[in-house]
N, C-alpha and C positions, 0 to 999 in steps of 0.2 A: 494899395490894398494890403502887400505881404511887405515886411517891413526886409525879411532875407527873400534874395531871390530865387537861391536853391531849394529855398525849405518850400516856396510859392509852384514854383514848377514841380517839384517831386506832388505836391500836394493835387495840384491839378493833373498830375499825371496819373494818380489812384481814380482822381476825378473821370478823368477819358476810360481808365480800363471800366471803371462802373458802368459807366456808358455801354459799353464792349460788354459789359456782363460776363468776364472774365477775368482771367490772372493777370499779372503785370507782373515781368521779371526783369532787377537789375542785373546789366552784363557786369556790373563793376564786382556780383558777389552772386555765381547762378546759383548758391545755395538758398539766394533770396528770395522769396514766394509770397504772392500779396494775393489773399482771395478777399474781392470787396462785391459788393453788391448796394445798390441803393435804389430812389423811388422814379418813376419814370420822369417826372418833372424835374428832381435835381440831376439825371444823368442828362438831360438834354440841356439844363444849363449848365454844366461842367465842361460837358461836347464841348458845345458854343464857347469858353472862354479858353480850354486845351485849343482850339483849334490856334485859332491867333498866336498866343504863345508858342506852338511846335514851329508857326513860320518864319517865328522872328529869334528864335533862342537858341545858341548853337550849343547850348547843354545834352538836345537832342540830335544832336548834328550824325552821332555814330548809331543812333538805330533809324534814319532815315533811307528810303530805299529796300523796296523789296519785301516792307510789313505794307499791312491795311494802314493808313491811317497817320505811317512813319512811324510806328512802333511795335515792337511783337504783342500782340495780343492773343490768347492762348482761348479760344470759343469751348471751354471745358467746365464743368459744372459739377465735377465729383465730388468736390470738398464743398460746395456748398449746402447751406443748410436748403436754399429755397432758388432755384434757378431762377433767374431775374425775368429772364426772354421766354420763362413760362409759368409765369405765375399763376395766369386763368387753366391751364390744367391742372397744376398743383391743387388748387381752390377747390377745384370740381370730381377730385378724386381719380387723376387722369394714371395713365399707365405707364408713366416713365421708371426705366429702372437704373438707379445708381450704378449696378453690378457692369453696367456695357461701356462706362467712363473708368470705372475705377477695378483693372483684373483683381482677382483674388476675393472684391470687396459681396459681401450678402448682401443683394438687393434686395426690393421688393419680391420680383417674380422669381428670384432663384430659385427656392422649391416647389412652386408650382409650374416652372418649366420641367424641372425634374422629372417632376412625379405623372404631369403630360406626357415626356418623351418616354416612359416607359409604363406609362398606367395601361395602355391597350392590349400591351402581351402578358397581361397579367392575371390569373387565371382561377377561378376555387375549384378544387379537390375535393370527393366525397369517394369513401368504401367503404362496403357491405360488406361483413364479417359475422358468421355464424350460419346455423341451420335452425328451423323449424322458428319457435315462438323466441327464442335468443338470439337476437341480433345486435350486432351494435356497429355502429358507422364512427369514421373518424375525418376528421375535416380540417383542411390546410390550404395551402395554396402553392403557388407556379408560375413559372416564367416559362412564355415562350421564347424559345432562342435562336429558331432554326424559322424560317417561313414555312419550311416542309411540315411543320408540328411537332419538333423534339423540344418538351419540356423540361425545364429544371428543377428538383424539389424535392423532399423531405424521405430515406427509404421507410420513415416510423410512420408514417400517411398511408404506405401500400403494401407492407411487407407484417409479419407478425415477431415482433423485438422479443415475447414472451417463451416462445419456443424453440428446442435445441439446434433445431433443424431449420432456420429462418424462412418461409414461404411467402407466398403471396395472400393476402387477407380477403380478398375477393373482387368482385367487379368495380372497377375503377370509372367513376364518373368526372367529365371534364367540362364546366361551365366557363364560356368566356364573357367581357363584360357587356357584348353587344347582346348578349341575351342567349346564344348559342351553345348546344348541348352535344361532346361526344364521348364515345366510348375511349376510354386509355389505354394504353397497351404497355405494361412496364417492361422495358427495355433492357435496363442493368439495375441493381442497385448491389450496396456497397455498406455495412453495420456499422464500422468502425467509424467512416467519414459520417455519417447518417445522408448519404446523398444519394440520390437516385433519378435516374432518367425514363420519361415515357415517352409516348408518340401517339396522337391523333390526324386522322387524315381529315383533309377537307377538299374540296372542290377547288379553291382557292388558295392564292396565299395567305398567311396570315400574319398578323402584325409580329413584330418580334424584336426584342431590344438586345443593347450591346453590349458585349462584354468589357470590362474595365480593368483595370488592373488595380490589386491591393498593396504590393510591396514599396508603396512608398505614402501612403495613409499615415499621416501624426494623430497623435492623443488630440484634440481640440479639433478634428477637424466635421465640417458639418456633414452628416448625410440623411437618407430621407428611405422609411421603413415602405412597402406596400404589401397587401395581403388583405385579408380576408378572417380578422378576429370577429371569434363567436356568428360567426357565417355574416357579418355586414359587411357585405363585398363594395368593394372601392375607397378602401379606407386605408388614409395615408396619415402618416407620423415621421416626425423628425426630431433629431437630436443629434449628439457627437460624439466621435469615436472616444470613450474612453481610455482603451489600451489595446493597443496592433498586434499583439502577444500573448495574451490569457493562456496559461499550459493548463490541459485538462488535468495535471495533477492537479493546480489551484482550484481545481473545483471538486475534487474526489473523484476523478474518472480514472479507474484505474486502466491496464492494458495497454496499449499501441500508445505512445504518444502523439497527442493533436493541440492545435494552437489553434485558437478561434479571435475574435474580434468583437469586444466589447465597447456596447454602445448604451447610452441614455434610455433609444432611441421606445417607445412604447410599444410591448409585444407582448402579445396573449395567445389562448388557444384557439387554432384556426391562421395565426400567423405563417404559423409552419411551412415551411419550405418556398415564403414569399421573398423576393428581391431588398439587398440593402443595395441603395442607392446612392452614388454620390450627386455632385452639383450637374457634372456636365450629363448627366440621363444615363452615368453609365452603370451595369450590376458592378458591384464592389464584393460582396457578402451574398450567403445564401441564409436569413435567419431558421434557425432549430431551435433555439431554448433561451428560458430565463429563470430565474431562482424565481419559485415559491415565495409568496407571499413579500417579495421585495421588488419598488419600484424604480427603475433606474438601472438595472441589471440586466441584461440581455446579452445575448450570444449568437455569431453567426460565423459560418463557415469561411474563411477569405475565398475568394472567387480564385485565385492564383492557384490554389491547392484543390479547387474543383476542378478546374481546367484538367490538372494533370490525373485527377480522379476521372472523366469522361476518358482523358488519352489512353490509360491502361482497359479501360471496356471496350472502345474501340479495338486496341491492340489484343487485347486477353484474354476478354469477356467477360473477365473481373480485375479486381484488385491484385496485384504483386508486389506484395512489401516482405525484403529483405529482413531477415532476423539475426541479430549477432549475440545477443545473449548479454550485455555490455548497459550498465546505468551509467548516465554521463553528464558530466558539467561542464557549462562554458566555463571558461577563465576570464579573471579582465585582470588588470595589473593590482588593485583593492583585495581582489582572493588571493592572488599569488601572493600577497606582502602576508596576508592572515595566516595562510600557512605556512610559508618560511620562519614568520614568530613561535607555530606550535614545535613546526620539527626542523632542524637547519638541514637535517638531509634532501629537503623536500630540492627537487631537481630546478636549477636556474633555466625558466623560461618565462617568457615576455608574453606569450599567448600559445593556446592549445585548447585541447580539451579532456578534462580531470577523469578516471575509471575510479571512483569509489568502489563498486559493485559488480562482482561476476556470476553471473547465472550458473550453479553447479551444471552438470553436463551440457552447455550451451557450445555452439560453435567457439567462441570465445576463448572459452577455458581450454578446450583441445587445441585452439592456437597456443595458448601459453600466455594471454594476459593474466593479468593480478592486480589484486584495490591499491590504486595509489599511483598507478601508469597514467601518463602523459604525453594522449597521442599530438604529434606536431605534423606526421604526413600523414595521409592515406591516398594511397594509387597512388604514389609519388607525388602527391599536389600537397601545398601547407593548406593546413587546415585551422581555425582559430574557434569554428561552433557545429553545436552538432546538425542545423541544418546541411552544413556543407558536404557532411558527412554524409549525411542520408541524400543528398542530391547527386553524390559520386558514385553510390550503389544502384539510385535510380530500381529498376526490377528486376534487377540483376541475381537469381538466386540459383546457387551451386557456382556461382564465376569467384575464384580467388582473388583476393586483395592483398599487396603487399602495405604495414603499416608499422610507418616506425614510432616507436616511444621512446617516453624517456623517463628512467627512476631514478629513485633515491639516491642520493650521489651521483650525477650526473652518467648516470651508465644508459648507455645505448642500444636499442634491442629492436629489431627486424623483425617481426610479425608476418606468417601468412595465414590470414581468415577466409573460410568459405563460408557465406551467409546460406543460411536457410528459409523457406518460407515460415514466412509469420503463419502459427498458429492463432484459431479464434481465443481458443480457453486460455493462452498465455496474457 
């Protein structure tokens, strides 16, 4: 029938894994990977002719022993287009999902496990704000986190952004999706993060999803919105993180520096303070905002940086951020070469972070910095970005810092800074 006999066995060999409805992998090169499939009548006569051949040809002789069959076959179906051994579900629209063959890969159910594993703690927000015949309501949404009833969500939902003296906008209404109605009770919130914590009691536990972690989120990666736009409650959206880093100077936010998480992902009014999700059901993001009149633009708080926003209300009962009066840039080796071309004085370093800017009477300045210092330690640790910086102050305010820089011609200077707390109006 094969006029070579290797090329007849190798062929019959593709033949048998069809059969198998799986891989066939040569030991002579494991880079070698053969995904086959065929029709139920030619894999039963391939079977039929492989079997004969594996008993009599000792081409097979080293993977005999300890496979199905005398050969490794690999019962995995990720790469193909149409599993062989289930073709009548495939047909009839059945519910297998690539994603549990292949990690990492978007299945079918990906984000509709998602959006399951966290759609029950997920909650609409309504407040009454005003007196007499002026009223006006604002509407967002919430994640529960706590079974006790401690929600997560937006402070521009319960608090009034408008006035000097920021308060509470009035009675706080809590809808969950099983139909249940309670009163809120806000807890902390917080202007700068726009985050804010309440509490509903119940009888019961209540459902509540899990916290995730954002500091390792790439550009491309998928996640999945829930909330509560223009009040159609259980309304889920997906899309991908654009960028892990968005600085709200890129968007004109002046004040405190914040870095949010830019997504595709579809968000409108009443979104407000609902859960970004990633694949495995976990909170990633807390969404707050999107630009006007553009789609594909959205913004959410990283959950990492919420996390440490509840730890301070627990610990404080608000917010304590550090002020040092100091505008600052990372370095990477691209800046350092740009300014070495402007000025040769600029000081030989590999990584740090650049002080263009000193707040006239800031802590700063009474330390003795100057535009054009380059900090390399603070609290004696190397330092290379200004998170790290702000992670070694933590809410440290009136605690001294020693911090060395380094100027112009390579001169060396020892810094002691005492931060103060962040003002609102700054």
């Amino acid at each position: 029938m094969f006029r070579n006999p290797r090329r007849a066995a190798l062929l019959l060999a593709a033949g048998a894994a069809a059969a198998g409805a799986g891989h066939l992998l040569d030991r002579g090169d494991s880079a070698t990977v053969v995904t086959v499939s065929a029709s139920a009548p030619l894999r039963h006569l391939l079977s039929t002719a492989a079997t004969g051949l594996f008993s009599s040809n000792p081409l097979f002789a080293p993977w005999q022993g300890g496979f199905t069959g005398g050969f490794p076959i690999l019962n995995s179906f990720a790469c193909a287009s149409v599993p062989p051994a289930n073709l009548s579900n495939h047909a009839s629209g059945g519910n297998s999902d690539d994603s549990r063959c292949c990690p990492g890969c978007l299945g079918r159910n990906s984000i509709a496990n998602a959006a399951a594993a966290v759609g029950p703690a997920v909650v609409n927000i309504s407040c009454m704000q005003g007196n007499g015949w002026l009223r006006e309501k604002s509407l967002g949404s919430g994640t529960i986190i706590d079974p006790d009833g401690t929600i997560l969500t937006c402070a521009h939902l319960v608090t009034d952004f408008q006035s000097t003296k920021p308060g509470l906008k009035g009675k706080v209404s809590v809808s969950l999706q099983d139909g249940r109605e309670f009163e809120g009770i806000v807890l902390n919130f917080d202007h700068h993060s726009d985050i804010a914590v309440l509490k509903i009691k119940s009888k019961t536990p209540l459902p509540a999803a899990r916290l995730g972690s954002s500091c390792k989120l790439r550009p491309g990666d998928w996640v999945v919105a829930l909330g509560c736009p223009l009040s159609l409650q259980n309304t889920v959206t997906a899309g991908i993180v654009s960028c892990v880093d968005r600085k709200s100077s890129d968007l004109g936010l002046g004040g405190i520096r914040r870095e949010y998480l830019q997504t595709d992902c579809a968000i409108n009014i009443g979104n407000s303070g609902g859960p970004l999700v990633n694949l495995d059901g976990e909170i990633i993001g807390v969404n707050v905002m999107k630009l006007r009149d553009a789609d594909g633009l959205s913004f959410s708080v990283p959950i990492d940086y919420v996390v440490k926003i509840v730890e301070h209300f627990k610990k404080n009962g608000r917010v304590v951020r550090p002020w040092l009066g100091l505008k600052m840039l990372d370095l990477n080796p691209m800046v350092i070469a740009q300014l070495k071309e402007r000025s040769s004085s600029f000081p030989d370093v590999s990584k740090g972070v650049l002080v263009p800017m000193v707040t006239p009477g800031s802590p700063a300045e009474r330390a003795g910095f100057a535009p054009g210092d380059v900090v390399t330690e603070f609290d004696g640790k190397p330092v290379e970005t200004i998170k790290e910086i702000i992670g070694i102050m933590g809410d440290k305010v009136g605690v001294p810092f020693k911090v060395l820089v380094k100027r112009a011609n390579n001169v060396h200077v020892t810094l002691t800074v005492t931060p103060e707390e962040a003002d609102a109006s700054r």
